[in-house]
C-alpha positions in Angstrom: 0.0 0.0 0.0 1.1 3.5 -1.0 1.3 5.4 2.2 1.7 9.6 2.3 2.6 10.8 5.9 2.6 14.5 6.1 3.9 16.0 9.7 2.2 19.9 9.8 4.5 22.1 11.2 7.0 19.8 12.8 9.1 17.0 11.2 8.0 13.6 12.1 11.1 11.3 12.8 11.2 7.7 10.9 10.8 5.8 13.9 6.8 7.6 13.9 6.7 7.2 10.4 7.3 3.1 10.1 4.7 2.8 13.1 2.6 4.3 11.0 2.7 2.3 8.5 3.5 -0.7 9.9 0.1 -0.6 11.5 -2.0 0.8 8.4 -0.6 -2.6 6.6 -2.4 -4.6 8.6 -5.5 -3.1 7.2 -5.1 -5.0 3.9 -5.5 -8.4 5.9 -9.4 -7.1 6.5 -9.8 -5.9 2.8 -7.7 -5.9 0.0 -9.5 -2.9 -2.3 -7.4 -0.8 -0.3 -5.8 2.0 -2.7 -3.4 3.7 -0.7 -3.3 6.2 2.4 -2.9 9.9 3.4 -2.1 10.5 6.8 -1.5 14.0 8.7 0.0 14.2 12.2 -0.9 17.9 13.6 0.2 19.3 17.3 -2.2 21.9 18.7 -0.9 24.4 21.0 -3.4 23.9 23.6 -2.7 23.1 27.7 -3.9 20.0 27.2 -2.2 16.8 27.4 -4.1 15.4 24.4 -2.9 17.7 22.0 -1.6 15.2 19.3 -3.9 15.0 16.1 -3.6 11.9 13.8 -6.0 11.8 10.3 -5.8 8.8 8.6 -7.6 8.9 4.9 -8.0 4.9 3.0 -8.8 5.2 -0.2 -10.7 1.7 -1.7 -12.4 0.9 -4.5 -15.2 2.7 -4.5 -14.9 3.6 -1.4 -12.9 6.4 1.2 -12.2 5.7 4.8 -11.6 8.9 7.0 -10.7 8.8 10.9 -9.2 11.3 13.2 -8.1 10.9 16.5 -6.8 13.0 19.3 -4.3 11.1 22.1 -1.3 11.9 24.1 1.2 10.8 21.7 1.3 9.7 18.0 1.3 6.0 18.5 -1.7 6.2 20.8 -4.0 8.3 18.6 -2.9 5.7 15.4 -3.5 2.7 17.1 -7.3 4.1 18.4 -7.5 5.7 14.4 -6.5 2.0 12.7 -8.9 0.2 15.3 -11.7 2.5 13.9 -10.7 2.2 10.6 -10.9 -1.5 10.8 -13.9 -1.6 11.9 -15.1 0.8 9.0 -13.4 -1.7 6.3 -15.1 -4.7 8.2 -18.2 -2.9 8.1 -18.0 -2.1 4.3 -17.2 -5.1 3.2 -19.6 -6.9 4.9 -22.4 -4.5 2.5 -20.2 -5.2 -0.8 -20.2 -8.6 -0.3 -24.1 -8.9 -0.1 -24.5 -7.2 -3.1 
């Protein structure tokens, strides 16, 4: 899978970057339409803790996936992001299957 990672206003080291897409690989086991991925890690200056934004877009045939989580760290807002999204691609292609 073809994988964009775009860090907004901070460069995101490789370590960050392989997680990534280490874990959005595993989303081909569930469905294997998938296209390829955009993802874009964002830091919001806030007092918050929980300031670490992770969007994830999977593009299928025929089909987008969009998630976006908030977490403490990187690694915690993709691995809550790819669990949604998984449950998304399950979801989907439960439907394409019927039809």
């Amino acid at each position: 899978m073809n994988t964009q990672i775009q860090a907004i206003h901070f460069k995101a080291d490789q370590k960050l970057k392989d997680f990534i897409e280490k874990k959005l690989e595993k989303l081909e086991t569930f469905y294997d339409g998938i296209i390829d991925a955009q993802v874009f890690l964002k830091v919001e200056n806030t007092s918050m803790k929980e300031n670490k934004i992770v969007e994830i877009k999977v593009n299928a045939k025929h089909n987008s996936f969009i998630q976006t989580e908030i977490g403490q760290s990187f690694e915690a807002a993709t691995d809550v992001a790819v669990d949604a999204l998984k449950t998304q691609v399950k979801r989907y292609k439960g439907k394409a299957e019927v039809f």
